[in-house]
N, C-alpha and C positions, 0 to 999 in steps of 0.2 A: 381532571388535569394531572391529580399525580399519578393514575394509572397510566396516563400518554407521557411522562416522564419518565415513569418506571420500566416501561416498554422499549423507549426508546435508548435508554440507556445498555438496558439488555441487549437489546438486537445490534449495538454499536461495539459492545465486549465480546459479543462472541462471533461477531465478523473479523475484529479487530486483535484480537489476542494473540495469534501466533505472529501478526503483524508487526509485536513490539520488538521481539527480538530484530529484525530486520533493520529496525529504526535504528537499535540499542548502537547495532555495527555501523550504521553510518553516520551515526553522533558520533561516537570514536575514531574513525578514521577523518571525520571531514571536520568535528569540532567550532563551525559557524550554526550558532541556531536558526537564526532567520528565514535564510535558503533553505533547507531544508524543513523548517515549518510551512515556507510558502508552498512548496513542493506537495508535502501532505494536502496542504489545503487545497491547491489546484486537480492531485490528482482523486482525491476522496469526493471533490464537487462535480468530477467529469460522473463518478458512479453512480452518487446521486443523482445528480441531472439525467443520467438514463435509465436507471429505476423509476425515477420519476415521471418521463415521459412514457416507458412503457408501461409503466399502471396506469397511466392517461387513457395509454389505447386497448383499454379494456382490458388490463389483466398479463399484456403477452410477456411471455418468459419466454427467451431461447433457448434451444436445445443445451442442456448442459453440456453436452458435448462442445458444442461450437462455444462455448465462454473458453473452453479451455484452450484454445488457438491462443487466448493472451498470454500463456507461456512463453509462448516460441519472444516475448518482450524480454522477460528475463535472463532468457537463453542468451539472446544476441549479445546482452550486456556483458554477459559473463564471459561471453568469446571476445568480443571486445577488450574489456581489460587484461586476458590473456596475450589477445594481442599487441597491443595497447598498451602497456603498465605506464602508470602514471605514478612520479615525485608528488607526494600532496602537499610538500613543504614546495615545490614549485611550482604546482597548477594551482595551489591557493594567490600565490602572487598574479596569477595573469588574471587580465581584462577579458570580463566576460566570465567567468569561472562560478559566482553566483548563479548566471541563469544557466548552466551547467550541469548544477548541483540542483535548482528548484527542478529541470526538465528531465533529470534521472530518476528523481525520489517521484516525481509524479508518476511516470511510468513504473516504477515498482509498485507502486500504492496500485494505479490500475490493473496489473499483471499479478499481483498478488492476492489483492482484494476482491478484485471485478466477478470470478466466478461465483462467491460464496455471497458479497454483496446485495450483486444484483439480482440471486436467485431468492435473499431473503427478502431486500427493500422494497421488490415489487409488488409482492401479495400484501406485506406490509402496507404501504403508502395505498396500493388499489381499496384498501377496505377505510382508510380514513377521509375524515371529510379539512375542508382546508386548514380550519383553525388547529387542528390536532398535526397536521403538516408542519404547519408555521413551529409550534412548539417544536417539535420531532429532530427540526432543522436545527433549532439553537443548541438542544441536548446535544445530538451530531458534533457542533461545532466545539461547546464547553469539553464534551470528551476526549477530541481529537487531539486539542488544546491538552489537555492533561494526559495523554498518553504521551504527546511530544516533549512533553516537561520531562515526565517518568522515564521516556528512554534515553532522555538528554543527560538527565543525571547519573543514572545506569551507566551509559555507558564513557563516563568520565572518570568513573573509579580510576585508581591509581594505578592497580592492577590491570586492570581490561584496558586500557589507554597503550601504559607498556606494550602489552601482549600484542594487540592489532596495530599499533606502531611499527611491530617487526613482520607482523605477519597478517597486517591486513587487505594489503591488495591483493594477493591468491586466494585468501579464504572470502572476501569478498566475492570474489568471481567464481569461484564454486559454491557459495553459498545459491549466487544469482542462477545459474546452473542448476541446481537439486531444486530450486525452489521451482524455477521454470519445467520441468519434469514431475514435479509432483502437480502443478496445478495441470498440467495437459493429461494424471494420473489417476487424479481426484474428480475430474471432470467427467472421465470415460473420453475421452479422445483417442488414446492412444490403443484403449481398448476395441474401441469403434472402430478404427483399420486393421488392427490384426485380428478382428475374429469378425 
């Protein structure tokens, strides 16, 4: 049991790691923990839930290339607030604006995560039997949970607060941008059409 602890905490850090920073800027610009925790938590169970079924059907991993289409998620975002800028001292005030915030961060969790995820979760979870599942899932959860904490408090500093106060809708949106470009990078997508 503590090697399926140990395992799954590992395979949850080194999925998740470059992830923090991501989180770190939209605790700082958005400042509401909640949504943005449910967020994680919806989009981190979509990845699971299909590592999950594809280690069901025997093992299958898609093309890494095709994971990396989840960019073009991020992309949109970033052109989006390009186009889009948004008052967060205003769009905090409107109705609805929580599930706003939980349906964005879920999609960057997917579009972020999903390539490296899915390619690790599935050999992963294919080789375990259910009991070791069940654990795999709460470690998942207790991590997730504390990486939320971690970048919550990160990025509340007094510094980085200021700093993305002034400048975090554009760098947000090029963040979402590079970051959608490196996963369609990372994946071989983009390598896949041009050669």
């Amino acid at each position: 049991m503590l090697t399926t602890i140990f395992s799954a905490a590992t395979a949850y850090i080194s999925t998740s790691l470059d992830y923090l920073l991501i989180l770190m800027v939209v605790f700082a610009r958005r400042k509401k923990f909640w949504p943005i925790y449910l967020g994680d938590i919806l989009g981190t169970s979509v990845l699971v839930g299909v590592s999950l079924l594809l280690a069901f059907l025997a093992g299958f991993v898609p093309a890494n290339w095709m994971l990396g289409f989840l960019g073009f998620i991020p992309i949109g975002l970033g052109i989006w607030g390009f186009i889009n800028p948004e008052d967060d001292d205003d769009v905090d005030e409107q109705v609805g604006q929580r599930a706003n915030i939980i349906i964005e961060v879920a999609l960057i969790t997917i579009a972020t995560c999903g390539a490296d995820n899915i390619g690790i979760y599935v050999p992963f979870f294919a080789a375990m039997k259910t009991g070791a599942i069940i654990v795999t899932l709460i470690v998942f959860f207790i991590m997730m949970t504390l990486f939320c904490w971690l970048a919550s408090n990160l990025g509340r500093l007094p510094g980085m607060t200021k700093f993305l106060e002034q400048y975090g809708q554009p760098m947000t949106s090029i963040l979402y941008i590079l970051i959608g470009l490196y996963v369609l990078w990372d994946a071989g997508t983009i390598q896949r059409f041009l050669g």
